[in-house]
Structures are given as structure tokens and as C-alpha cells.
C-alpha positions in Angstrom: 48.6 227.9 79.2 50.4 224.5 79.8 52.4 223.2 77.3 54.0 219.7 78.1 57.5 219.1 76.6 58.1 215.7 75.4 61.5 216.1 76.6 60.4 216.6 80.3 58.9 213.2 80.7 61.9 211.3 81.2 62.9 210.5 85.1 66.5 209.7 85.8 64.7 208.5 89.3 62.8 206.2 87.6 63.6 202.6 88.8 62.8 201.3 85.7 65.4 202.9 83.2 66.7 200.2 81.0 69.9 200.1 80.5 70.9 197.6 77.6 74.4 196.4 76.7 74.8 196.3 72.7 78.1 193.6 72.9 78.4 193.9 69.6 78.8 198.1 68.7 80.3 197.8 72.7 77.9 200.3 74.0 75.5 200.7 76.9 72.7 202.4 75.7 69.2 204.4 77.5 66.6 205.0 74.9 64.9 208.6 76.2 62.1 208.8 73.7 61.9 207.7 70.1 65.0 208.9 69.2 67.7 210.1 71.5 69.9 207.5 73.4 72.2 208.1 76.0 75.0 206.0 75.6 78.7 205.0 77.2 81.4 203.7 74.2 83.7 200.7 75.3 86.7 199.5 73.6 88.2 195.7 73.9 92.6 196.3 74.8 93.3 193.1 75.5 91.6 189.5 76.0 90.0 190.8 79.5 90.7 194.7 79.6 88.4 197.0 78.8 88.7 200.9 77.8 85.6 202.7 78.8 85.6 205.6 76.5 83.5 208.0 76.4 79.8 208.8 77.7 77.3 210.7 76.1 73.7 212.0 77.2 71.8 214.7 74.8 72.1 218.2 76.2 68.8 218.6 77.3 68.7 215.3 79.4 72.0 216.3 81.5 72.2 216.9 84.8 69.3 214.4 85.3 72.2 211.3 86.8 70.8 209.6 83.6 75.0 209.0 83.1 74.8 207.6 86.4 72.7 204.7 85.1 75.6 204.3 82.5 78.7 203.8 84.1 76.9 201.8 86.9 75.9 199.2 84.1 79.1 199.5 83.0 81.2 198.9 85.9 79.0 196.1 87.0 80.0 194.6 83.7 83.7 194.3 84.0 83.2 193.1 88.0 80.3 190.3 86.5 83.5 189.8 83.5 85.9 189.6 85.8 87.2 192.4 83.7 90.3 195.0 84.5 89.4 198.5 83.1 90.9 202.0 82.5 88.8 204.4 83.0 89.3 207.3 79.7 85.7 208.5 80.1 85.9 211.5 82.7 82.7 211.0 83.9 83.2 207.1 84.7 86.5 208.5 87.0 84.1 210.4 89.2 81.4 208.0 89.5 84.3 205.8 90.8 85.3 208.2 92.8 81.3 209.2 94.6 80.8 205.8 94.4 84.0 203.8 95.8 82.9 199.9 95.9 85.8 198.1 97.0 85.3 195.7 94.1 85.0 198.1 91.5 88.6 199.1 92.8 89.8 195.6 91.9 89.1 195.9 88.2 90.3 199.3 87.6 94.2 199.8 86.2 95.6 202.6 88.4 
């Protein structure tokens, strides 16, 4: 008997996640279905420093690199902003770390 779960259908692979930028609740946001959103929480510290939080995804959409998405819109932002960063959000230190861009390194408060 196949059953297909609604849940299943969502590809992190997918080329064509859309990652949006809410400025104003300072979030980057993946909408997985009707109504579960993956998102990463940024905070403003100063003029051109940024806190990136916290990142979320709904338990059964982890482990699909759907945060991957995230902190890559993320740290694109604060290079495009000419931004400096500290990274709170665990997850946003590894990606960093698996992903070590020499200009993401410039933006990031040691």
C-alpha cells in the first residue's frame, strides 16, 4: 500500500528553495509546505553588526541541509552589507567552519 507523506516532498537538493529575508521581523525564512517554515533569527548590535541568533528547522525536516540554505543566505547578507557578525547560532559556527570562504572570515568577530 503506498501512502505518500506530505512531509516527504520537500528536497533540501532542490535548486530552487527560496530563501526570503523578512528585514523587518530579521529573519530568513524557507516555507516547507503550507505551514511550517524553517527559519534563522538575527539581531541588529550596532549600526553594522549583526547577531545571528538562532536557527530553527521543524524536526521532521532535519538532517535534510535545509539549515544549510539558511545560514548561507545569511552569511551572504552581512558580506553583500558589508556587515561584521558574531556568530551565537551553533549551527551558523559550523557552517563557517565546513564552509571557510575567506570573505566570510572578514565579517565575522573572533
Amino acid at each position: 500500500m503506498a501512502h505518500t507523506a506530505q512531509a516527504n516532498v520537500f528536497d533540501a537538493n532542490n535548486p530552487q528553495i527560496q530563501v526570503e529575508h523578512d528585514k523587518k521581523r530579521r529573519q530568513f525564512v524557507i516555507r516547507l509546505n503550507s505551514h511550517d517554515r524553517a527559519v534563522l533569527l538575527y539581531e541588529y548590535v550596532g549600526k553594522k553588526t549583526v547577531d545571528l541568533q538562532h536557527t530553527e528547522v521543524p524536526d521532521a525536516y532535519r538532517g535534510r541541509g535545509i539549515a544549510k540554505h539558511l545560514a548561507k543566505a545569511a552569511m551572504d547578507f552581512v558580506v553583500e552589507e558589508d556587515l561584521k557578525a558574531h556568530l551565537t547560532c551553533w549551527y551558523i559556527q559550523k557552517y563557517v567552519k565546513e564552509n571557510p570562504q575567506p570573505h566570510y572570515f572578514e565579517h565575522i568577530y573572533q
